[in-house]
C-alpha positions as CSV (number, residue, x, y, z in Angstrom):
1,X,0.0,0.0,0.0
2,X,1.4,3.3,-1.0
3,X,0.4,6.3,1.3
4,X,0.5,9.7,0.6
5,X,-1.3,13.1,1.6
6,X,-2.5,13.9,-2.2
7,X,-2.7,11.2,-4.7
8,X,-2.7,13.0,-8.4
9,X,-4.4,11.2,-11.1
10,X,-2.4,12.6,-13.8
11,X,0.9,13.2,-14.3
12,X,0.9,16.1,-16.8
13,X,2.0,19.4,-16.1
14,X,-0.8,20.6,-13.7
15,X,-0.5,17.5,-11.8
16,X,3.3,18.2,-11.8
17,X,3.0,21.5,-10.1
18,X,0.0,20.3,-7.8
19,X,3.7,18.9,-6.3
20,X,5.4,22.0,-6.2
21,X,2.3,24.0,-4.1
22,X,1.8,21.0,-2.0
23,X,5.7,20.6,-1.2
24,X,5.4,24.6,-0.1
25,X,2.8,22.8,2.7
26,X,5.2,20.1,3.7
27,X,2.5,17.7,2.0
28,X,3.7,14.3,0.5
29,X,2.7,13.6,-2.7
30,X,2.3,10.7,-5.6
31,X,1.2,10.3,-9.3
32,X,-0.4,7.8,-11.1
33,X,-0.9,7.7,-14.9
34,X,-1.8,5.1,-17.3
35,X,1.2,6.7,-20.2
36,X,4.9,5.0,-19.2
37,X,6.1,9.0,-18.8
38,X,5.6,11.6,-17.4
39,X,4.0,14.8,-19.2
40,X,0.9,13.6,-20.5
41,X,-0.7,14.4,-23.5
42,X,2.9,17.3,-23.7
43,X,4.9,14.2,-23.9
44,X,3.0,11.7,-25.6
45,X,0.9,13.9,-28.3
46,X,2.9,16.9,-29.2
47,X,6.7,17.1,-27.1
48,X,8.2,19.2,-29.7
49,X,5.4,21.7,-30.5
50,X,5.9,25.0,-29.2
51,X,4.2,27.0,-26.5
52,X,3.8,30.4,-26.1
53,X,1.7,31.3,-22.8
54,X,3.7,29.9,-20.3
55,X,5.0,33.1,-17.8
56,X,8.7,34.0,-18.4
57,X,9.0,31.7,-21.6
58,X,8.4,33.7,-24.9
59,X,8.5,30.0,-26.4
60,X,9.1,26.2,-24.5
61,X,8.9,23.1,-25.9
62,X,5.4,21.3,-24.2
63,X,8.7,18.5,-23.7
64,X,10.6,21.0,-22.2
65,X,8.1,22.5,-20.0
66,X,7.8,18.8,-18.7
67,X,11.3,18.6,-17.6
68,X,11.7,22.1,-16.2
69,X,8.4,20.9,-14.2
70,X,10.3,18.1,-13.1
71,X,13.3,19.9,-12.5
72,X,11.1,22.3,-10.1
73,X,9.9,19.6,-8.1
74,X,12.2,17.7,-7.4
75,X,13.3,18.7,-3.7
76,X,10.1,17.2,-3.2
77,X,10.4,13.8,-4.0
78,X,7.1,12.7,-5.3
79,X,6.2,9.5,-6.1
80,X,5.5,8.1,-9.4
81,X,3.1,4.9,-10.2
82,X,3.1,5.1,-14.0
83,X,1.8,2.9,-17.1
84,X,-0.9,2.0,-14.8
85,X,-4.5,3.5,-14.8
86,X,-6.5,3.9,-11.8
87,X,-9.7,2.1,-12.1
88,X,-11.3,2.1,-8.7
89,X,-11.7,4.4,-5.6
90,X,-13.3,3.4,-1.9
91,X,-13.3,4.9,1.3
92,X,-11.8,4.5,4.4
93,X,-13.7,4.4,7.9
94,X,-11.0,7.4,8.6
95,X,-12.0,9.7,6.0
96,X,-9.4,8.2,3.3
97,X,-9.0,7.3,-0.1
98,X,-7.9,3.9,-1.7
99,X,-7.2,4.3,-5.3
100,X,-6.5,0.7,-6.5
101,X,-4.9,0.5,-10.9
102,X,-5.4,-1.9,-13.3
103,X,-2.5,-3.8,-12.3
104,X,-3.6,-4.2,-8.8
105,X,-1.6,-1.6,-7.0
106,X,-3.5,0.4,-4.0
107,X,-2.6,4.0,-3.0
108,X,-4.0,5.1,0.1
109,X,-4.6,8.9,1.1
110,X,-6.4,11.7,2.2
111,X,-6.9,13.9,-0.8
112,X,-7.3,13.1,-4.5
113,X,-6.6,15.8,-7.1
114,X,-7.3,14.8,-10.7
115,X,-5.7,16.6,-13.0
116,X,-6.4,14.1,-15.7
117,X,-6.4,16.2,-18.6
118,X,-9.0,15.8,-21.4
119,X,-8.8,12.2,-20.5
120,X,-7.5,8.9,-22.6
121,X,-7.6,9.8,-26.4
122,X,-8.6,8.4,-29.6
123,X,-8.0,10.3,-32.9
124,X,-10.9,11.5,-35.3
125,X,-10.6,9.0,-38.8
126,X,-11.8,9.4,-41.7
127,X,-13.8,6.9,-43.4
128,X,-11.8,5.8,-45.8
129,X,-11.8,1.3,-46.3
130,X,-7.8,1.4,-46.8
131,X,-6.7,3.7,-43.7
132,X,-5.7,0.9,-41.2
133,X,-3.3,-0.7,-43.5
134,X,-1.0,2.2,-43.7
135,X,-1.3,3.7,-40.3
136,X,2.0,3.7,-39.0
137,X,3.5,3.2,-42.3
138,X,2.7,6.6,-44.2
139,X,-0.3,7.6,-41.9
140,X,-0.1,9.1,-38.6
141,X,-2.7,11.1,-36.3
142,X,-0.3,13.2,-34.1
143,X,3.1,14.5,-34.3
144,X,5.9,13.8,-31.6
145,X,8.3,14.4,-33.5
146,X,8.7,17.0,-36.4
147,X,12.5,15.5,-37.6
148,X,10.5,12.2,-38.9
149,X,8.9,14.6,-41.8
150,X,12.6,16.6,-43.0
151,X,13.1,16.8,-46.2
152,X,9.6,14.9,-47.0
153,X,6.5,15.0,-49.3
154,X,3.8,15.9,-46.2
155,X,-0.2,16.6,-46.6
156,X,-1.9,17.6,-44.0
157,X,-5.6,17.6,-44.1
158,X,-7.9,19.7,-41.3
159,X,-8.7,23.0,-40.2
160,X,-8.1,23.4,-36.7
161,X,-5.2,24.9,-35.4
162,X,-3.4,21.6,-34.5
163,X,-3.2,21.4,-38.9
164,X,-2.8,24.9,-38.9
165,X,0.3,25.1,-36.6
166,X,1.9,22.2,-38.1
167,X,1.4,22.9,-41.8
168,X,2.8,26.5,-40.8
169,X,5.8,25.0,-38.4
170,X,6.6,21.8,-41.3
171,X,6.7,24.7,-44.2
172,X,9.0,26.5,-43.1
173,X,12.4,24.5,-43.4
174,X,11.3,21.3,-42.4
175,X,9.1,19.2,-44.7
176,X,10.5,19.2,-48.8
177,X,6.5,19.7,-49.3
178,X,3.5,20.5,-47.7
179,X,0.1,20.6,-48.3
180,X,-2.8,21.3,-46.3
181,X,-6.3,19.7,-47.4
182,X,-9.5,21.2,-45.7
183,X,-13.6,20.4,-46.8
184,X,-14.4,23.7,-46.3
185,X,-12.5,27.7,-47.4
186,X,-13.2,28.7,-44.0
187,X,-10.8,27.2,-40.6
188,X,-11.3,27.2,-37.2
189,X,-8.1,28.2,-35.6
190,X,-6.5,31.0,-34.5
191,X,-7.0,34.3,-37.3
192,X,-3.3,34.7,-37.5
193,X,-2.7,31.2,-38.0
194,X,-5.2,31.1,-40.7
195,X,-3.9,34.5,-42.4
196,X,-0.5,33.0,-42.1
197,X,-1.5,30.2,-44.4
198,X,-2.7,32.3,-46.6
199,X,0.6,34.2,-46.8
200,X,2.5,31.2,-47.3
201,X,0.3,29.7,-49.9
202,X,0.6,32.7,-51.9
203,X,4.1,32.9,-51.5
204,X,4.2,29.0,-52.3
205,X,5.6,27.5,-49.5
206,X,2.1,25.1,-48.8
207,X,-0.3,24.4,-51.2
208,X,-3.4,24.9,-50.1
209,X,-6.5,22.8,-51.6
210,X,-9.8,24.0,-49.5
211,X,-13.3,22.4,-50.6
212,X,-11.2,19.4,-51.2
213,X,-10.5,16.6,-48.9
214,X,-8.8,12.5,-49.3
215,X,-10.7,9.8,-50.1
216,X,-8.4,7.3,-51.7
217,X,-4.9,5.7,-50.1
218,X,-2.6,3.9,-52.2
219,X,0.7,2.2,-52.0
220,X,2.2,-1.3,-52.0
221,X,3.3,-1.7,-48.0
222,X,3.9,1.5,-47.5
223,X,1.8,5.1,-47.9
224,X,2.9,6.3,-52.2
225,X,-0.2,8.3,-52.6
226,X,-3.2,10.1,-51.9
227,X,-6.5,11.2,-54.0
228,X,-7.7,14.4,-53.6
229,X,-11.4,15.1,-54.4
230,X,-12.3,18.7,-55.0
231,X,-15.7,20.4,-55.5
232,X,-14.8,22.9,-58.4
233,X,-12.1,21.3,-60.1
234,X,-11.1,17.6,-61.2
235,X,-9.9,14.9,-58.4
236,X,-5.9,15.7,-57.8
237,X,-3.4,13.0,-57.2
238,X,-0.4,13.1,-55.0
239,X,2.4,11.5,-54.3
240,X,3.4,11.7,-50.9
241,X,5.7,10.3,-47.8
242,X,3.4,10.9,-45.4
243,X,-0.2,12.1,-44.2
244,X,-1.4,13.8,-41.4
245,X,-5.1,13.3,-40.8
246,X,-5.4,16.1,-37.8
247,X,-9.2,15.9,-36.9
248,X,-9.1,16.2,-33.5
249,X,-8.6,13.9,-30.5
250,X,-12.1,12.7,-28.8
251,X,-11.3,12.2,-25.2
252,X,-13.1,10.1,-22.6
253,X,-12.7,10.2,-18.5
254,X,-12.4,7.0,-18.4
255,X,-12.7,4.9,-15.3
256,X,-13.0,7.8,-13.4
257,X,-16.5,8.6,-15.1
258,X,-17.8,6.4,-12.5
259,X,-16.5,7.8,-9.4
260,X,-19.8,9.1,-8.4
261,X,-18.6,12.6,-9.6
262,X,-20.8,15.4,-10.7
263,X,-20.5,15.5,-14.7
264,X,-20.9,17.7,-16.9
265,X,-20.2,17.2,-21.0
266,X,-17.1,15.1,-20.3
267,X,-15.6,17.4,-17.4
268,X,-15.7,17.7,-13.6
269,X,-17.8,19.8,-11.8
270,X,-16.2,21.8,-9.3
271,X,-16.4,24.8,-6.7
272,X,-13.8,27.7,-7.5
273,X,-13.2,28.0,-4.1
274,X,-10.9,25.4,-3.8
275,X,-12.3,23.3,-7.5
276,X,-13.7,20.4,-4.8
277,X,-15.8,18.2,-6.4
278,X,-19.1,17.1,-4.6
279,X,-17.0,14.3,-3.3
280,X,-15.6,15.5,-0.4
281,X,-11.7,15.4,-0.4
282,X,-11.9,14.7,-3.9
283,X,-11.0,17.5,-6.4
284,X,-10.2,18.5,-9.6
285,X,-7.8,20.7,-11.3
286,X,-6.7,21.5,-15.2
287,X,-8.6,20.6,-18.1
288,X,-10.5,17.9,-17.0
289,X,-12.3,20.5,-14.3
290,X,-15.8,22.6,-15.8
291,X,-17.0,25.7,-14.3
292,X,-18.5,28.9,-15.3
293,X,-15.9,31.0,-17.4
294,X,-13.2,27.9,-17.8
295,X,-10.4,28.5,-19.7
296,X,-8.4,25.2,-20.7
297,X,-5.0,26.6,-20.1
298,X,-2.2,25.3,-18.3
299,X,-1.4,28.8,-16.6
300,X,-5.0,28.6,-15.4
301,X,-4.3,24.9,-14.7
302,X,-1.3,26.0,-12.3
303,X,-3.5,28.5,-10.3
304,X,-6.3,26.0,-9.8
305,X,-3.9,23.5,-8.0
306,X,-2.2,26.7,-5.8
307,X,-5.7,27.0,-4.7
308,X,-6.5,23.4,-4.2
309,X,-3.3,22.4,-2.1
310,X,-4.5,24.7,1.0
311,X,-8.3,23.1,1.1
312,X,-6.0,19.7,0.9
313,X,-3.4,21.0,4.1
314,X,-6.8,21.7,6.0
315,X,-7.9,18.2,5.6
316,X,-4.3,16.4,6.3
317,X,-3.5,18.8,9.3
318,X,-7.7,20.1,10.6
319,X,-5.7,22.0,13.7
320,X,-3.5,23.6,12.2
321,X,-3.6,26.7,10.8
322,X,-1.4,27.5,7.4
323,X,-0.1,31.1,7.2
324,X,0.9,32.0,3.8
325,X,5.2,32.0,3.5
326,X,6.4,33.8,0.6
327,X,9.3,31.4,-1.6
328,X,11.0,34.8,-2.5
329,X,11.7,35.5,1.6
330,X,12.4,31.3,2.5
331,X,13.6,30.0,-0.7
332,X,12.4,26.4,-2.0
333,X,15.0,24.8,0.8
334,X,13.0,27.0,3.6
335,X,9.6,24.9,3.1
């Protein structure tokens, strides 16, 4: 049995700095999550995309940010329980938590913060007969790493910003040629990410084919080409290395979804007080969290477990009272 004041369920970066405020308390902490690594979806979806609103870095790496998070908490020593999901919860006659994984092993404790993310995720395919037999060999649904596509043929179909940003970041030195597919002339990311395209499909750096989308797949074992149907002009074939079908991720709670939690369309309810769920001593911080005027940020993510940590101190110590100690008067070693 492993025992702990807060027991994370997630180790991503809001769970990460759930450790960091909880070690300024003196409180012990440990994080299980079903992915081998830590980081979650930073690590395992998109470790070398860049990210632009985290405080005092103009640009990180979402792999970097893991490791500086790392980095930051370890005075702390948490503990890790990883490649395991947890499954089921029960309490205690003492007001505890026993979180028990998939494999078997139980964590005991007096707080539970979730910081789960969206959840476990499955991409968005299209519906094309022949798409299984060249996933991984021509076809892939994320991008971990952007060396795999130097110097080759790339199309990119979508409209959100996850095409956007990587049609835009494999343009521009990376990829020998890019082009991004979308069914429609208008996108739904950011404005200057779509005006951007623009610029660089005038200029000629991506070729840009809206009202059009991929039906057809064909190559021997690997991905050789793909069939472009477009509305106004006649179907378009290409050869390519590789494409990148970004539709979206659809994630799902999992497990967790029946932990007698208050849900509400695939998120958490919680109170902004302290983001409590109606469980009490259960709570929820991040993206997997819902509440009037919720921003899924990580910055937002980070202040949601500063507040969470003192409801959690006031359940592990109920007579003692936690005055507020500044890390720029007592430094990280003073706590």
């Amino acid at each position: 049995m492993i025992e702990t004041d807060i027991l994370i369920i997630g180790a991503g970066p809001v769970g990460l700095f759930t450790v960091f405020e909880a070690g300024l308390l003196k409180l012990k902490c440990h994080l299980i999550d079903s992915l081998p690594q830590i980081g979650g979806q930073c690590s395992e979806i998109y470790p070398k995309k860049p990210i632009y609103d985290i405080p005092a870095y103009p640009s990180i790496l979402a792999g970097d940010l893991s490791d500086k998070l790392m980095e930051q908490i370890a005075p702390f020593k948490p503990g890790f329980t990883l490649g395991e999901t947890a499954v089921s919860i029960e309490e205690t006659e003492d007001n505890q938590f026993i979180v028990t994984t998939n494999k078997g092993t139980k964590h005991k404790a007096k707080n539970i913060a979730i910081a789960g993310g969206l959840g476990v995720f499955t991409p968005r395919k299209p519906p094309i007969p022949t798409i299984k037999q060249f996933e991984d060999k021509g076809i892939d649904y994320i991008v971990k790493d952007p060396e795999k596509f130097r110097d080759k043929k790339v199309v990119i179909s979508g409209g959100g910003d996850s095409a956007l940003d990587w049609a835009i970041f494999l343009a521009e030195g990376v990829a020998k040629e890019v082009s991004l597919v979308h069914r429609s002339k208008s996108f739904r990311g950011h404005l200057d990410s779509v005006q951007k395209i623009m610029d660089m499909a005038t200029e000629g750096k991506i070729d840009l084919m809206t009202d059009s989308e991929v039906f057809e797949l064909k190559g021997d074992s690997d991905l050789e080409t793909v069939t472009i149907k477009t509305k106004e002009a006649e179907n378009t074939i290409k050869k390519v290395d590789y494409w990148l079908p970004l539709f979206g991720l659809t994630p799902k709670l999992g497990p967790i979804a029946k932990w007698g939690l208050e849900i509400e369309k695939n998120a958490i309810k919680v109170d902004t007080f302290d983001y409590s769920t109606n469980r009490e001593g259960i709570y929820a911080v991040g993206d997997v969290n819902t509440y009037p005027g919720k921003l899924k940020l990580i910055l937002c993510g980070f202040h949601e477990a500063t507040l969470m940590v003192q409801s959690a101190f006031k359940r592990v110590h109920p007579d003692k009272n936690n005055v507020l100690k500044y890390t720029t008067v007592n430094g990280v070693n003073g706590f």
